[in-house]
N, C-alpha and C positions, 0 to 999 in steps of 0.2 A: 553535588548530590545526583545531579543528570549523569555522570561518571557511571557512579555506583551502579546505579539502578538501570542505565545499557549493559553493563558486565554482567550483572543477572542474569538480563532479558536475554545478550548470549549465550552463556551456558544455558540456562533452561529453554532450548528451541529456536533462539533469532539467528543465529546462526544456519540451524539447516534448512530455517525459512527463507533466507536469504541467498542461501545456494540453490535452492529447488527454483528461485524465481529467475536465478543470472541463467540457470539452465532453461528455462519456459524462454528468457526473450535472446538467447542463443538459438535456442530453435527456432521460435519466430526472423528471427534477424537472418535466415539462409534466404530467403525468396526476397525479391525486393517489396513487392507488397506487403508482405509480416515486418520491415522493415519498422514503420509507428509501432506497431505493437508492441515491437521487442523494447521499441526504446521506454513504453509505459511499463515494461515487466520490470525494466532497470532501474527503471523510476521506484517501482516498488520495494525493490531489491533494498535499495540505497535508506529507505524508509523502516524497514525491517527489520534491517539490521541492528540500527541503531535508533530509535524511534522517539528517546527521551532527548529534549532540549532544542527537537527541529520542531518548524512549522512547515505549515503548507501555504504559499503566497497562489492564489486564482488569478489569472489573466487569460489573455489570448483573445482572439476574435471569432471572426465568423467561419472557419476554416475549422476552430476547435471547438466551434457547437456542434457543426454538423460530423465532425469524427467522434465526438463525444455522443451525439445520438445514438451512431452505429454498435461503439461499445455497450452503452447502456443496455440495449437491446440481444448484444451477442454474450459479452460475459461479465458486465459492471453490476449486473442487478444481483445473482448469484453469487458475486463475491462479496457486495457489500451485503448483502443479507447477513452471510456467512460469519462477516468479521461482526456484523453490529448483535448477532446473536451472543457469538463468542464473549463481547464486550460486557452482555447482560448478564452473563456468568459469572464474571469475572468481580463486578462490580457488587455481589450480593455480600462478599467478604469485606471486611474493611480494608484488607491489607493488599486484595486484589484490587481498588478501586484503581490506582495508578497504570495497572495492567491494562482494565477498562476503558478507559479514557485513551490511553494509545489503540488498543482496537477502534475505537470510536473514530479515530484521525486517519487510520487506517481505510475504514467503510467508508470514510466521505472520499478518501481519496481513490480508490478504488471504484467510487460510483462513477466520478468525474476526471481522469486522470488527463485529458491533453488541457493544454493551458495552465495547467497546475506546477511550481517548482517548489520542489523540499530544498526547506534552506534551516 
């Protein structure tokens, strides 16, 4: 069923969500500093794509609080906003609820992404 319903999620948008994001941590990934960044965009990318039947495992330590601070503060707050609005949309259908619920996994990940692995 998780099959099905990523083949969807590609045709209608995860696809060129997933290319706009390998392109954002491409860009990031020229300076060595944008280096974490880029690999959180890829992190996203990889989530995006295909969003049905993964999770997200939280770990890491105190290295990924304080980078995770910094994000929250630069661009995590804004995008989780962004995806948990989307989510609210989505979720008012019954047939978007499933759409929903991936945005939602989407905004938490996005809020928090170092320490985080999509598996």
């Amino acid at each position: 069923m998780s099959t099905i319903a990523n083949i969807i999620w590609i045709i209608f948008g995860g696809l060129f969500t997933a290319i706009a994001w390998c392109l954002a941590g491409i860009i990031f990934s020229i300076t060595i500093i944008g280096i974490p960044l880029g690999r959180q965009c890829f992190k996203m990318a990889s989530l995006t794509l295909a969003p049905f039947g993964k999770s997200i495992v939280y770990g890491g330590g105190a290295p990924s609080l304080i980078a995770n601070i910094f994000w929250l503060i630069l661009a995590g707050l804004p995008m989780a906003i962004s995806y948990a609005c989307l989510g609210a949309v989505y979720c008012i259908t019954v047939i978007g609820i499933p759409v929903g619920l991936q945005c939602f996994k989407m905004a938490k990940l996005s809020l928090l992404p170092f320490g985080a692995q999509v598996v």
